[in-house]
C-alpha positions as CSV (number, residue, x, y, z in Angstrom):
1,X,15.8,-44.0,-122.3
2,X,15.4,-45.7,-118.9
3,X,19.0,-46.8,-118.9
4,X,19.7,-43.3,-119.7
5,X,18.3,-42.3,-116.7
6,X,19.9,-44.8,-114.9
7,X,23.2,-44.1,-116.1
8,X,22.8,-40.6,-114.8
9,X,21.1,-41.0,-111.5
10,X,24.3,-43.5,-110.4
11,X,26.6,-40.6,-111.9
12,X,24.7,-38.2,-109.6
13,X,25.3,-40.4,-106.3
14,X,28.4,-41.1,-107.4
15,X,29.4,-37.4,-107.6
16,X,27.6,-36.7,-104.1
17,X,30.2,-39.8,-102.5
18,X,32.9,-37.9,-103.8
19,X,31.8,-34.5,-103.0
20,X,31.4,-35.7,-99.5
21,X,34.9,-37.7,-99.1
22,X,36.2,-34.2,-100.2
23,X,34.8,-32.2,-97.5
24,X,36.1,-34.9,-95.4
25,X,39.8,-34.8,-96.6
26,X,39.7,-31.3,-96.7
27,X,43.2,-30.5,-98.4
28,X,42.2,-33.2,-101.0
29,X,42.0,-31.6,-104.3
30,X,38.5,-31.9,-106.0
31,X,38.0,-34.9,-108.7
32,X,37.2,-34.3,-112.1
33,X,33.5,-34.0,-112.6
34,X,32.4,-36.6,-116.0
35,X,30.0,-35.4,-117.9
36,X,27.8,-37.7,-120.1
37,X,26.3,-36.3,-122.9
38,X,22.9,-37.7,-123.4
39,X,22.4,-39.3,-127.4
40,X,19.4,-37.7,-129.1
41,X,15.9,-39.5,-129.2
42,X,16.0,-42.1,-131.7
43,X,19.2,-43.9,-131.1
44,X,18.6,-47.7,-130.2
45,X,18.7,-48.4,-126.6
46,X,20.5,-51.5,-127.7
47,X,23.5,-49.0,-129.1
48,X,26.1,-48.8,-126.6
49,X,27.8,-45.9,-125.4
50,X,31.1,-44.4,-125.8
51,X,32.4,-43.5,-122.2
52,X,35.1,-42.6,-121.2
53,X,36.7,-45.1,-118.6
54,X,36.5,-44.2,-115.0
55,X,39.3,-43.2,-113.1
56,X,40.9,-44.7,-110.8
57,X,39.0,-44.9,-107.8
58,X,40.2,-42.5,-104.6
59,X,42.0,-44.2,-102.0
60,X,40.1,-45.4,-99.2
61,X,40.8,-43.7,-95.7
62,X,42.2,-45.0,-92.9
63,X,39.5,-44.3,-90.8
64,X,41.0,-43.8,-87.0
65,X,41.1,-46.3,-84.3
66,X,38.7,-45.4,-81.8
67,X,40.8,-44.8,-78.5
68,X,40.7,-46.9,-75.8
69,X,39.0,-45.1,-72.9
70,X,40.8,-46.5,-69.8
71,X,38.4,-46.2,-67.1
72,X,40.2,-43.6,-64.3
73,X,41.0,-45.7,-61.0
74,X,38.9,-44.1,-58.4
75,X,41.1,-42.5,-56.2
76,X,40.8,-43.5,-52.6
77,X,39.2,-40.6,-50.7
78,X,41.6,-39.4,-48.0
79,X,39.6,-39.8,-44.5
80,X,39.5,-36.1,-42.9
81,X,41.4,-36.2,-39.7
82,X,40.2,-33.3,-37.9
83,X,43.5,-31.2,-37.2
84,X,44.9,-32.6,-33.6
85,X,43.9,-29.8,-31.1
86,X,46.8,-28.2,-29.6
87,X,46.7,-29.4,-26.0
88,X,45.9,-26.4,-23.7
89,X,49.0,-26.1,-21.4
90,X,47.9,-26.2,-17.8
91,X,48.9,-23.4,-16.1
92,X,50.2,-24.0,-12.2
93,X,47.4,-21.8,-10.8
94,X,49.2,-20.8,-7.2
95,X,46.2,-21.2,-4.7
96,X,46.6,-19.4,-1.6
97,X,46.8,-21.9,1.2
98,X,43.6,-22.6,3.5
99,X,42.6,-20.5,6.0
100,X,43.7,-22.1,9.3
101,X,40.2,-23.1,11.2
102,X,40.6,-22.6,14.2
103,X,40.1,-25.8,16.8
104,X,36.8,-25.4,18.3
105,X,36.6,-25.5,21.9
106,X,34.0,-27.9,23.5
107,X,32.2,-25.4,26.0
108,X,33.2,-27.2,29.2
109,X,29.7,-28.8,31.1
110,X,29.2,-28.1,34.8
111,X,29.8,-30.9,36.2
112,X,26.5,-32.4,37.5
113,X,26.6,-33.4,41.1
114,X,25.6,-37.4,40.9
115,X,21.8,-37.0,42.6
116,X,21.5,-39.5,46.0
117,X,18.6,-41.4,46.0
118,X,16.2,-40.4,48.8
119,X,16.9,-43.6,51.1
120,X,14.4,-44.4,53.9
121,X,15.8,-43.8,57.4
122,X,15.7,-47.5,58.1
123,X,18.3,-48.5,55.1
124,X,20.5,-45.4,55.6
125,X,21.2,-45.8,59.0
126,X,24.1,-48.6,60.2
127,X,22.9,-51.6,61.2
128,X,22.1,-52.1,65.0
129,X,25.0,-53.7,65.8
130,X,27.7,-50.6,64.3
131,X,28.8,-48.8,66.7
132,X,29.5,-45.3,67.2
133,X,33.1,-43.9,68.0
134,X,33.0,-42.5,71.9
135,X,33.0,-39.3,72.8
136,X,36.0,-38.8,75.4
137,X,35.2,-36.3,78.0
138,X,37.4,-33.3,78.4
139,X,39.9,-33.7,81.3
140,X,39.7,-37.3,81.2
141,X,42.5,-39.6,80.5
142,X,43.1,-40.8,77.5
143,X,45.1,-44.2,77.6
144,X,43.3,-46.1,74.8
145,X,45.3,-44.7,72.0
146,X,48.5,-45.6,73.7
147,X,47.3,-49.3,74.7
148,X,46.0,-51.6,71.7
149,X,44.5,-53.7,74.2
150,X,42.4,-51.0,75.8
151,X,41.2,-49.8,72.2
152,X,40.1,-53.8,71.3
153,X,38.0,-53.4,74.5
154,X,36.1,-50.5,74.2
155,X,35.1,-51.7,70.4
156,X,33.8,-54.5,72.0
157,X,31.8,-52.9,74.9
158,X,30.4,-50.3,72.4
159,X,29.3,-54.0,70.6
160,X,27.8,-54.9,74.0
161,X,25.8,-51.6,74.4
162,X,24.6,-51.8,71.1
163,X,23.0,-55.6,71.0
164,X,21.9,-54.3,74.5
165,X,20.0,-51.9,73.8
166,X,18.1,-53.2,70.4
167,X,17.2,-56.6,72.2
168,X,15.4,-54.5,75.2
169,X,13.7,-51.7,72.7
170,X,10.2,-51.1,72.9
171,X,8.3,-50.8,69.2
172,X,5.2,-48.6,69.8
173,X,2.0,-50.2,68.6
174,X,0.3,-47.0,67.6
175,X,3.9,-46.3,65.5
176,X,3.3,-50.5,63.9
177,X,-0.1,-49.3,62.9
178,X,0.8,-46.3,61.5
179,X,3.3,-48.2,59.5
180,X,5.8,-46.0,60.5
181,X,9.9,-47.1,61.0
182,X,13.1,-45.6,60.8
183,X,16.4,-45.1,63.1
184,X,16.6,-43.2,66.0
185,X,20.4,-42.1,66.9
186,X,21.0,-41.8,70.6
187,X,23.9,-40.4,72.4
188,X,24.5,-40.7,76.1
189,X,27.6,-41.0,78.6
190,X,27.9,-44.4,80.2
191,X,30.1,-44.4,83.5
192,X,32.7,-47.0,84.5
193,X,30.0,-48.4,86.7
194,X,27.2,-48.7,84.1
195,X,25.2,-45.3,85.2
196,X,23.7,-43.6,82.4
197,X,23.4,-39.4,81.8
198,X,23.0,-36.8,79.7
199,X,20.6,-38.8,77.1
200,X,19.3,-37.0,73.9
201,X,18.2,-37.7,70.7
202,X,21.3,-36.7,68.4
203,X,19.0,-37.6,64.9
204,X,15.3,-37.8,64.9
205,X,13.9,-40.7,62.8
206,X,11.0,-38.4,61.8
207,X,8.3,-40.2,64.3
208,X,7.8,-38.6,67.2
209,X,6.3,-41.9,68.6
210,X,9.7,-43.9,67.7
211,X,12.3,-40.9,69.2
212,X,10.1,-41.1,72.4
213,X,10.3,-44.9,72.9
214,X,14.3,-44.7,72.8
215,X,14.0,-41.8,75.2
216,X,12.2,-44.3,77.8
217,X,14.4,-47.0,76.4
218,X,17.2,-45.5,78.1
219,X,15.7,-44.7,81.6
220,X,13.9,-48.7,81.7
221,X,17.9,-50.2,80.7
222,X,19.7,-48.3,83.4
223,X,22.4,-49.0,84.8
224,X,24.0,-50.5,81.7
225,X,26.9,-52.9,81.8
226,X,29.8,-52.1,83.4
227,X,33.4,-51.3,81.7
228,X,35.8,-54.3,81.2
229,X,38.8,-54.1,83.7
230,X,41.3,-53.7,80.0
231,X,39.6,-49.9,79.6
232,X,41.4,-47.2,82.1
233,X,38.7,-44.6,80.8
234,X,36.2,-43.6,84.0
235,X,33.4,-42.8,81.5
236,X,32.8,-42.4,77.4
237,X,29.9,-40.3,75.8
238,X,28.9,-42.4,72.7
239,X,26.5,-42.2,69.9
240,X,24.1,-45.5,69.2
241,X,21.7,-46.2,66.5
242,X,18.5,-48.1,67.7
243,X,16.4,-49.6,64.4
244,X,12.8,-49.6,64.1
245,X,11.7,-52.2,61.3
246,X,8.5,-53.9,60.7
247,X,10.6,-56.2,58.9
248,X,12.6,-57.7,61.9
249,X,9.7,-56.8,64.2
């Protein structure tokens, strides 16, 4: 009974196998199913069974090759190039030319007059010893400029006058004290003979006490010396400078 049982349980699993390789060859026509009948209770187990011999067994399939996946070459991703920017054609933009400045004038500058410095009497005047050009009298004759000896002498009297006159001046105490100085011009005619006239001051030196002494100076110094025999003039109106210092006195 067991190997009954047996017997048909492998039939079974046999018949699933084949009803499964038939669904997988699809067109394959369907075995033959084998039936095995069963003997009745009773028969020895030892008694063997008729049955029939098994066909021939189904050809085995050629199950496929598995393909070979080849593994896809990554393809290298193309770098994006931004597109090139179409260069922007520079247009010629016609500028109208520059307005012509005009030249600017420098407003011109007066001129300033160059100031004098305020010089005491004493340094503005000539020294003693300059002498003043003579003053020819009208009608009188005028040989001098004709003879170049004549004109040497009367330089050198006017010299002679001058020294004169300086070495015999009086300075005023009262003007000392008062620390007061300056130049006094004096102009006079001289005669061929030395006689003095017509004295005045021609420029004050601002002291009264200083114009005054060259005022007596003139009358104490009388007559002065006389012309040389080289000047033909009779008498010359001249202008002297007499010099009050409290440096030199």
């Amino acid at each position: 009974m067991a190997g009954a049982i047996a017997l048909v349980a492998h039939g079974a699993a046999v018949a699933i196998v084949l009803g499964l390789v038939a669904q997988n060859d699809g067109e394959a026509e369907p075995e033959p199913v084998m039936v095995v009948e069963l003997p009745p209770e009773g028969t020895e187990a030892g008694t063997a069974l008729s049955a029939p011999a098994p066909g021939p067994a189904p050809a085995p399939q050629d199950e496929p090759e598995p393909q070979q996946i080849t593994p896809a070459q990554p393809q290298p991703h193309p770098f994006d190039i931004p597109p090139t920017r179409a260069t922007a054609t520079r247009q010629a933009v016609n500028l109208p030319p520059p307005a012509a400045i005009p030249a600017r004038t420098a407003p011109m500058r007066p001129v300033s007059q160059p100031v004098q410095p305020l010089v005491p009497p004493a340094a503005a005047a000539a020294p003693a010893e300059s002498v003043a050009p003579a003053e020819t009298p009208r009608g009188a004759p005028d040989s001098a400029g004709d003879n170049p000896r004549a004109k040497a002498a009367e330089a050198d009297y006017y010299s002679l006058l001058s020294a004169h006159l300086n070495r015999r001046k009086n300075y005023p105490t009262e003007a000392k004290k008062a620390m007061q100085q300056g130049i006094v011009t004096v102009r006079f005619t001289v005669a061929r003979d030395g006689s003095v006239s017509a004295v005045s001051i021609r420029k004050s030196s601002g002291h009264e006490l200083l114009d005054g002494a060259t005022l007596d100076l003139m009358q104490r110094v009388a007559p002065l010396p006389r012309f040389p025999r080289s000047m033909t003039k009779d008498s010359v109106t001249i202008s002297l400078p007499i010099e009050y210092s409290l440096r030199t006195s």
